[in-house]
N, C-alpha and C positions, 0 to 999 in steps of 0.2 A: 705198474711197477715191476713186468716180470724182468727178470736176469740169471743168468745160470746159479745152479746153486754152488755153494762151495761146502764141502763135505766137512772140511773144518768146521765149519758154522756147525751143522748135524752131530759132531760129538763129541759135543760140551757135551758135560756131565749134566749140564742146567738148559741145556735144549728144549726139553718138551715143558719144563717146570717153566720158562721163561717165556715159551708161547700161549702157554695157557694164561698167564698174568696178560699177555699183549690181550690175546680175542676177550678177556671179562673187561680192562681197562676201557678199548675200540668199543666196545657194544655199550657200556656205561656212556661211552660220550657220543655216539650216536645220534643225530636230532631225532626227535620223536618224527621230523617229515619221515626221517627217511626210513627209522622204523615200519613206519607204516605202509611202506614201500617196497618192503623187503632189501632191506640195508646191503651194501655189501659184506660178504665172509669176510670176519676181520684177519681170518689165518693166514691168507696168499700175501697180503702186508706185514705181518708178523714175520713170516719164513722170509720175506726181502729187509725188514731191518738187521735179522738175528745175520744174514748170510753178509749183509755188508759190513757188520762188527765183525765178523771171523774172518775178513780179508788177509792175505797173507804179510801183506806191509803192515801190519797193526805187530805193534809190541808192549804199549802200555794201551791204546786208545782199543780194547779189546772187549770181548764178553766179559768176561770177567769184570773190568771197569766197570759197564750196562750197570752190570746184574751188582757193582755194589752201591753203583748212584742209585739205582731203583730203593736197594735197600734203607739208604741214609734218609731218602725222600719218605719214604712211608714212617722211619724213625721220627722225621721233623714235620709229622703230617700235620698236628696240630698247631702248629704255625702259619700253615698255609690258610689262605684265603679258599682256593681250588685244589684240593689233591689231584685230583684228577689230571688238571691241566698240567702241574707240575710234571706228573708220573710221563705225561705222553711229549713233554718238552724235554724229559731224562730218555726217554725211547730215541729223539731224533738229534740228542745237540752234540754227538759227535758222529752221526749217520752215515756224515763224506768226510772223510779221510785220510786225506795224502801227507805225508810228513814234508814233500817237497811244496805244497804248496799253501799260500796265504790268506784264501778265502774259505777255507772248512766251512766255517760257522753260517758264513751267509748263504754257502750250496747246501748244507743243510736245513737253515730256514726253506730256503727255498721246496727242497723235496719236503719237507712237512707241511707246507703250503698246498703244495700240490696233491699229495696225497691222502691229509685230511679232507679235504673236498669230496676230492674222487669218494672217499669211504665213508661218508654223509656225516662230518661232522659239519657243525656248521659255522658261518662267517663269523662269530665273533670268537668262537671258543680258539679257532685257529689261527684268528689272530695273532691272539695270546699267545699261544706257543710259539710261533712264527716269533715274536718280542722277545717271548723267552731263553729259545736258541741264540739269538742274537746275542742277549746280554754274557753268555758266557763266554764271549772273547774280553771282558776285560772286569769279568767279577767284580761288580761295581753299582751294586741294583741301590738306586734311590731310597731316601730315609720314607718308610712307610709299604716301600715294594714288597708283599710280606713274600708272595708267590716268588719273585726273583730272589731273594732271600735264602728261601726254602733250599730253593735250585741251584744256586752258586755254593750254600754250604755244602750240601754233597757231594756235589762236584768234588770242591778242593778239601772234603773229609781223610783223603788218601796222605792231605801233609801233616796229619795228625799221629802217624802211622807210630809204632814203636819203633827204635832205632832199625831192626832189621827187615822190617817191613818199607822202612821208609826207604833204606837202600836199594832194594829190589826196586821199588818205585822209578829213583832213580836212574837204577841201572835201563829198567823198560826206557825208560825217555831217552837214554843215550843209542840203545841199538836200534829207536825208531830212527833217529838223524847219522845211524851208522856211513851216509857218503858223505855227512857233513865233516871237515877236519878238526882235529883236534883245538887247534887253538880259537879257530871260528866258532864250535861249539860252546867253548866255555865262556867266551864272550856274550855271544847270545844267550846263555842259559844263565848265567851271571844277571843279566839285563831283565830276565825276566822274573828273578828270586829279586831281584832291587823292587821291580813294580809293585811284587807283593808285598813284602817289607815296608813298600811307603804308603799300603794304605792304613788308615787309621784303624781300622778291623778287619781280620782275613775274614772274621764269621760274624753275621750279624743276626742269626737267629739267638736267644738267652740260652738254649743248649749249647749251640757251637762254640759259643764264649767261654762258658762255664768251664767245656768237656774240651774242647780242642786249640783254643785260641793260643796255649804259651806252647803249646807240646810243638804245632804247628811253626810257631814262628821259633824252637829255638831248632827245629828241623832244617827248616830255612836258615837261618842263621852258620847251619855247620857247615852246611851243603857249598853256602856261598863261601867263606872261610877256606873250605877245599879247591875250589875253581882258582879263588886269588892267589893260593899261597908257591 
């Protein structure tokens, strides 16, 4: 996984606080083979996740994002099935990141594929994640997914935001598609405030419901009202 580092990544405030979460997460899921084997350092993969979230193209898909899905996920931990697996599907499910392009989620399956292995997790836990990254292209995890659940609420925890948090949200999504034009943008981002809108629950954990479910959808609701009007 080496790659140059990008020094942005290095001075987050949450740098070293967010590596150290990574190497205790990596070792917790570590098979016992490969314990015994003297596992890989999970740091040299930590310092290549934190350095591909602090890309210079990142405007909303950033550390800061990481470090709040990390947060919501250990929030909605008792819902999950696997904390664990959830926490390292929040590590990789925006990993690859280009805003010009349409397969994010699958190049990141992919590198957590890859690099669970390499780092002795084993075949079925990486599975999972590998499932799990996927599912967040269309937040939409099966009735009883408790782990997809977990992971899609955090995710989209951000559209719960107070009005001027949720602006800011906003505004990051627009100056990530900054060569997108104007009219093209709001079409598309229209399109993608309707998908949410049509599903029957933005949040299916009984927290997200409770706590986030109308704030969300009337967030959504303003947003799109702005685009059409």
């Amino acid at each position: 996984m080496a790659r140059m580092p990008h020094t942005r990544a290095a001075a987050h405030p949450r740098y070293e606080a967010l590596l150290a979460e990574w190497n205790e997460l990596l070792r917790r899921c570590q098979s016992t083979a490969a314990a015994q084997e003297d596992a890989p350092d999970p740091a040299p993969y930590g310092r290549e996740l934190l350095d591909r979230w602090g890309e210079p193209q990142r405007r909303y898909h950033t550390l800061d994002h990481l470090s709040e899905v990390l947060t919501r996920t250990t929030e909605l931990a008792a819902y999950a099935h696997d904390p664990d697996t959830v926490a390292l599907a929040a590590w990789f499910h925006d990993a690859v990141y280009r805003p010009d392009r349409s397969e994010n989620e699958q190049r990141s399956a992919d590198l957590a594929r890859r690099a669970l292995a390499e780092a002795g997790v084993d075949a079925d836990r990486t599975s999972e994640v590998v499932r799990l990254v996927l599912l967040t292209v269309i937040h939409d995890p099966a009735p009883g997914d408790a782990d997809g659940e977990v992971l899609c609420d955090a995710d989209l925890a951000v559209l719960a935001g107070d009005p001027a948090s949720y602006a800011a949200y906003a505004a990051a999504v627009r100056d990530e598609y900054a060569f997108v034009p104007d009219a093209d943008f709001r079409s598309g981002r229209a399109a993608v405030l309707r998908q949410l809108l049509d599903l029957p629950h933005l949040f299916r954990t009984p927290y997200g419901q409770d706590h986030w479910e109308r704030t969300a959808r009337r967030n959504l609701t303003t947003e799109l009202e702005l685009l059409e009007a």
